[in-house]
C-alpha positions, -999 to +999 in steps of 0.1 A: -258+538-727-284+541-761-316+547-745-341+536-769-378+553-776-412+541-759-413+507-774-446+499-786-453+474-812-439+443-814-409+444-839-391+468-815-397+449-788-384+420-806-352+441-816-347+453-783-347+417-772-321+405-793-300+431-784-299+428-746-305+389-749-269+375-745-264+399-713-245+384-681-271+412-663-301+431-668-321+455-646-357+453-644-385+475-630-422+480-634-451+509-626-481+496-619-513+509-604-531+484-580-557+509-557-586+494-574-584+465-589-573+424-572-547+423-599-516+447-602-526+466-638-489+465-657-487+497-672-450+498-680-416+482-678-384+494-681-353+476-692-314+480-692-283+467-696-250+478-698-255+494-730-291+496-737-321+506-722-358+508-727-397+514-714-421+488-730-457+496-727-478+464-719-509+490-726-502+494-764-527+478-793-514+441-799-484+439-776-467+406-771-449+404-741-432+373-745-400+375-757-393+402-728-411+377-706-393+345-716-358+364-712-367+373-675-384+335-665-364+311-686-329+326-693-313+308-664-276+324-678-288+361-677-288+372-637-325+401-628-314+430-610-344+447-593-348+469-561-374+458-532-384+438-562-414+415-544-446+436-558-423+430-596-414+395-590-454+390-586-467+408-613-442+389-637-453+354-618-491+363-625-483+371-661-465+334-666-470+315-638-432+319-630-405+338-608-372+357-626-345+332-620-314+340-611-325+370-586-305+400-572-325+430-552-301+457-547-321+465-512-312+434-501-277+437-515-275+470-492-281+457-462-251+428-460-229+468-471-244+490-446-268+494-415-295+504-438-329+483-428-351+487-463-330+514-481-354+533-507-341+538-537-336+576-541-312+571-511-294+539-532-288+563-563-278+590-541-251+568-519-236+552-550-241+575-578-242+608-559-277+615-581-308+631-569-337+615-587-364+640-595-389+627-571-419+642-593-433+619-618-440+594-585-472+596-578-482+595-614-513+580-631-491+552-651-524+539-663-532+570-686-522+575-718-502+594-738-473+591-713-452+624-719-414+624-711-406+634-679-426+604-674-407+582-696-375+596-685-382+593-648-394+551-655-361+547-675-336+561-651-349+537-624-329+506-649-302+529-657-291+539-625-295+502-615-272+490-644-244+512-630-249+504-595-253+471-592-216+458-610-202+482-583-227+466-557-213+432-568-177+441-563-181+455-531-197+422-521-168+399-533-142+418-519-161+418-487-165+380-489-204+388-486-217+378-515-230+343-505-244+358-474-273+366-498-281+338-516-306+324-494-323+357-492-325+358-533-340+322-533-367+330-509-370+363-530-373+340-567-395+312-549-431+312-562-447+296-533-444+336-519-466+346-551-490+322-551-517+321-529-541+292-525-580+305-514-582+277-484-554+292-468-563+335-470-576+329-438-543+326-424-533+358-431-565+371-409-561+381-375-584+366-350-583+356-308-603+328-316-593+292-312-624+276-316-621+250-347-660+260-355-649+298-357-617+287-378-636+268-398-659+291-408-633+318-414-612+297-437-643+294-456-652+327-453-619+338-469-616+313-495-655+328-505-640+362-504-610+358-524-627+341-554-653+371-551-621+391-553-605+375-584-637+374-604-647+407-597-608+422-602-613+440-567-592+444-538-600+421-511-614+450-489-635+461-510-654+427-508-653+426-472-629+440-443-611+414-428-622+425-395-658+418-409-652+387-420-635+378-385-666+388-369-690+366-391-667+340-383-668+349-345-708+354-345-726+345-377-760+355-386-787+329-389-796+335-419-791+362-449-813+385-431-790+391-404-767+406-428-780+437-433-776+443-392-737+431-392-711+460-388-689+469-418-722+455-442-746+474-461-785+470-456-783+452-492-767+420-486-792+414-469-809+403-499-784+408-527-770+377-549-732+382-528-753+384-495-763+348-506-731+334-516-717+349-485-746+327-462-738+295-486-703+299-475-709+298-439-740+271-441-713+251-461-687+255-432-669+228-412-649+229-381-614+232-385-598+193-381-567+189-355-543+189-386-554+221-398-555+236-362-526+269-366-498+262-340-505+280-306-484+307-305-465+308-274-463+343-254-435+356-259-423+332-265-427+312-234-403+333-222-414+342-187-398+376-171-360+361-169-363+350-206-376+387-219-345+399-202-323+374-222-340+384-257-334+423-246-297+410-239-298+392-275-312+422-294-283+446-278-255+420-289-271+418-322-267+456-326-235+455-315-226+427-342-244+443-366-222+479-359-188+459-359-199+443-389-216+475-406-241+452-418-286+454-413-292+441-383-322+423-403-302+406-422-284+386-395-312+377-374-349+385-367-371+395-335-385+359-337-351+344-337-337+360-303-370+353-289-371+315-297-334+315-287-341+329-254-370+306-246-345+277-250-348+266-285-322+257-310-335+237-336-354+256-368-337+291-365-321+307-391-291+322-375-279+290-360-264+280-393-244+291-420-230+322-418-255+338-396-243+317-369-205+319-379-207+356-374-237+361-349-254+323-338-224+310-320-218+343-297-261+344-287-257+311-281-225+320-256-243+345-243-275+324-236-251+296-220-233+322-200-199+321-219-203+359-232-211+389-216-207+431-220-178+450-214-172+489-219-141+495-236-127+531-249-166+543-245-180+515-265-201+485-256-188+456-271-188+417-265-167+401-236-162+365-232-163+355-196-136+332-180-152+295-172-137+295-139-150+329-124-186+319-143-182+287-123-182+307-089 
């Protein structure tokens, strides 16, 4: 494989695009830093293919991006490699307003291989290549400038390692027949819905008891406030205000701006500051949540009473057991809210009771939720046992 030098100016990015751009693959990767600031801050991206691989630095004088960008959003022929690729997959959707299309995260890719939750990648290189990645250059300050090369090497060998792993990931898959097991997981992975996030609905992602639609009101205003704040000012959301802040204005909200300054997790300042003001226009401009907008109650437990937290306990130790026989991420099959649901009587709206989840995991919860399966020790090992109709009858 050619490994090329830093590219920084736009004919050799250009060149290097031509070269990889009829590719069937190619591996992506980016370093970021994102401590202090709302948006991720791009500092590098590193490239590969087969044959060729490269670190482009967003940072340099005059750097177009887009023919790198317009190979990884519009080429629909040329399949994206990355690994735990969410925080990549966003920075590239802020840049253009788009997901990489067609996706393939090798983590993901482990798990339908191995019993490996949320394998780092170290351990990936390490299992497949038998390499141990220099683990120094991790915690660096991509930001600053010149980059020296251990740097550079470090950044590169994340998309050359990847280039080499994932064809023998992908043949592993097809002769396992697993390969379409993923392909929902890569979609949900590539949808920009996941990327996007609207200000009226941040204050979902808030924690609060509260079912009041006054309180919930006035958090989702409160949130929507704080996340424009966040996005004008380039700072993290927490740096505006906790959310456990927020939650209490929401909860108990001062009567006016001089209350402020006495609220927990504020400084004496807002109390008179220009933010301090928006923050009270917010609130004054507030409305009750309506009945549409009202979050579902969520059911404890789910519903499931003392019998039914017995069944999901029975549902998570057949899962494990599939999951062993099938030497496959338990994750991947099913999740905690699934069995739950399952146990509480549902069966409409989860995952594992279609597709292939269920041919190789739904249909036996199901029979062991209906009484048709059960647990049996044989040669030391728990495994599934279906039980006889007639003696479940007695």
């Amino acid at each position: 494989m050619q490994v090329h030098p830093l590219i920084d100016t736009n004919a050799a990015l250009v060149q290097f695009c031509d070269l990889i751009g009829n590719s069937d693959f190619i591996a992506v990767d980016t370093e970021f830093m994102r401590e202090n600031t709302f948006w991720p801050e791009l500092c590098l991206i590193q490239v590969a293919n087969a044959d060729h691989a490269a670190a482009i630095d967003p940072m340099a004088p005059d750097i177009d991006l887009a023919p790198l960008l317009d190979l990884i959003v519009d080429n629909e022929d040329m399949l994206k490699v990355f690994h735990a690729g969410g925080q990549d997959v966003e920075i590239i959707f802020n840049l253009t307003g788009k997901t990489p299309h067609p996706i393939f995260d090798t983590q993901i890719g482990q798990m339908a291989l191995g019993q490996a939750e949320q394998v780092g990648y170290s351990n990936l290189v390490e299992a497949w290549l038998g390499v141990q990645l220099d683990k120094g250059a991790r915690f660096t300050d991509w930001s600053r400038r010149p980059l020296d090369k251990r740097q550079i090497d470090y950044a590169i060998g994340d998309v050359t390692h990847l280039a080499r792993i994932f064809p023998m990931m992908l043949d592993k898959l097809i002769k396992t027949g697993r390969g379409h097991w993923l392909d929902e997981e890569m979609e949900k992975l590539a949808d920009p819905a996941n990327y996007s996030v609207d200000p009226e609905q941040a204050w979902q992602r808030i924690k609060i008891p509260s079912r009041k639609p006054d309180v919930l009101g006035r958090l989702r205003a409160l949130a929507a406030w704080r996340e424009r704040e966040a996005r004008n000012k380039n700072l993290p959301r927490g740096r505006i205000v906790k959310d456990e802040t927020l939650a209490d204005l929401a909860a108990h909200p001062p009567k006016d701006q001089d209350g402020l300054g006495r609220v927990r997790g504020l400084s004496a300042t807002w109390k008179s500051n220009d933010i301090g003001a928006r923050l009270m226009d917010a609130l004054t401009n507030a409305r009750p949540l309506g009945k549409d907008d009202m979050p579902d109650r969520a059911p404890r437990g789910p519903g499931l009473g003392k019998e039914g937290v017995l069944v999901a306990d029975l549902l998570k130790l057949l899962l494990k057991i599939r999951a062993r026989e099938l030497n496959v991420a338990a994750r991947l099959i099913a999740r905690t809210d699934d069995l739950e649901a399952l146990a509480a009587g549902s069966r409409e709206g989860i995952a594992m009771m279609k597709g292939w989840r269920y041919d190789v995991f739904g249909h036996a919860a199901l029979d062991l939720v209906e009484g048709r399966m059960g647990f049996a020790v044989k040669n030391g090992k728990l495994v599934m046992s279906e039980i006889d109709a007639s003696s479940a009858a007695d």
